[in-house]
C-alpha positions as CSV (number, residue, x, y, z in Angstrom):
1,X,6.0,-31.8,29.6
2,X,2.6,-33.7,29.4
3,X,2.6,-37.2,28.5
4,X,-0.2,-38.9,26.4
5,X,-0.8,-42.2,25.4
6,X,-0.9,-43.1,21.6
7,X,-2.5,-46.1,19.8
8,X,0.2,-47.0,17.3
9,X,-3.0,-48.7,14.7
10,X,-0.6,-47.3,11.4
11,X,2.3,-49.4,12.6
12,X,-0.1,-52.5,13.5
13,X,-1.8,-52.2,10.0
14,X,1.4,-52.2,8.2
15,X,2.8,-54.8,10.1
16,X,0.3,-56.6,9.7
17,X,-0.4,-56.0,6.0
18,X,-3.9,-55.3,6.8
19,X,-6.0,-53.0,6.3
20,X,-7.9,-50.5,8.8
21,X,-11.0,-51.8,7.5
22,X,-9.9,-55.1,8.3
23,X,-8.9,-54.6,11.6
24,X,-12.3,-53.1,12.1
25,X,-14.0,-56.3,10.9
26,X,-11.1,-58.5,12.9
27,X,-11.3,-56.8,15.8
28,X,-15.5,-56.2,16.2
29,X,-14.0,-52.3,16.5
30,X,-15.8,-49.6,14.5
31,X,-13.7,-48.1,11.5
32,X,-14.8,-44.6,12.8
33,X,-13.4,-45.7,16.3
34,X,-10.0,-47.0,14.6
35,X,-9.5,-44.0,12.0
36,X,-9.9,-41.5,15.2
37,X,-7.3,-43.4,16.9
38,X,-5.1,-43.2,14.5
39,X,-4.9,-39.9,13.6
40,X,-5.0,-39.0,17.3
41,X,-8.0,-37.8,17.2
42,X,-9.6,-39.2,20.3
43,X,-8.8,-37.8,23.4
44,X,-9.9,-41.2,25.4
45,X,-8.9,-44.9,24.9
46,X,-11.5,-47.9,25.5
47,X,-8.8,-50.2,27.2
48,X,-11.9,-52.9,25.6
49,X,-10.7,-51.7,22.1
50,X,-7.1,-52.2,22.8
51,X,-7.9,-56.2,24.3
52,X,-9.8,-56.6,21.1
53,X,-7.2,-55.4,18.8
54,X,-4.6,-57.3,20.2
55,X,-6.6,-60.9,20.1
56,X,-7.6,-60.1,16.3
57,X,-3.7,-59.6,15.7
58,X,-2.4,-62.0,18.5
59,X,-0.6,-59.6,20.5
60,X,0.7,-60.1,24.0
61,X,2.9,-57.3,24.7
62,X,0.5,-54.0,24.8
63,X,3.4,-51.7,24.2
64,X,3.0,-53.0,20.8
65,X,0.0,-51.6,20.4
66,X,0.5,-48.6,22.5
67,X,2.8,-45.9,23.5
68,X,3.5,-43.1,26.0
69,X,4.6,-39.7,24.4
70,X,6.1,-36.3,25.8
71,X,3.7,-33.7,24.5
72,X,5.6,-30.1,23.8
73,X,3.2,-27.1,23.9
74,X,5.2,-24.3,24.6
75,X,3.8,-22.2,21.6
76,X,0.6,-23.3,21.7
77,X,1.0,-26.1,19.2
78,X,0.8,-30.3,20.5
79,X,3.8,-31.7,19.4
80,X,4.3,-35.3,19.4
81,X,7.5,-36.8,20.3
82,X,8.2,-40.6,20.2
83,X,9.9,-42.3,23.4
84,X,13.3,-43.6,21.6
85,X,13.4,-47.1,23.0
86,X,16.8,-48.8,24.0
């Protein structure tokens, strides 16, 4: 199994009842930037965006805003699987 990392911004924006486009403005990260994340899109993370998002939205724990996930390609196909957490 490969792991990947995964920027949770759909569970921040609902937690926060904000939207992405105010995260964006929050968090001085481009709305192209935070829609990619998102939707898993971006193969890299800028560790800059993550401190960023977290002061807009006063985090201090970073496994709120992000997450390590088994990735399952035996056919072929990435499948994402959330790390249950005790």
């Amino acid at each position: 199994m490969v792991k990947k990392i995964v920027v949770k911004i759909s569970d921040l924006t609902k937690q926060h009842k904000i939207s992405l486009r105010e995260l964006s403005r929050l968090s001085d990260v481009r709305h192209a930037a935070l829609s990619e994340l998102s939707n898993g899109k971006r193969e890299n993370v800028n560790f800059s965006h993550i401190v960023r998002i977290a002061e807009a939205l006063n985090i201090v724990d970073i496994r709120e805003i992000i997450d390590l996930v088994e990735v399952d390609n035996g056919d072929g196909e990435l499948i994402l699987k959330e790390r249950k957490r005790p």
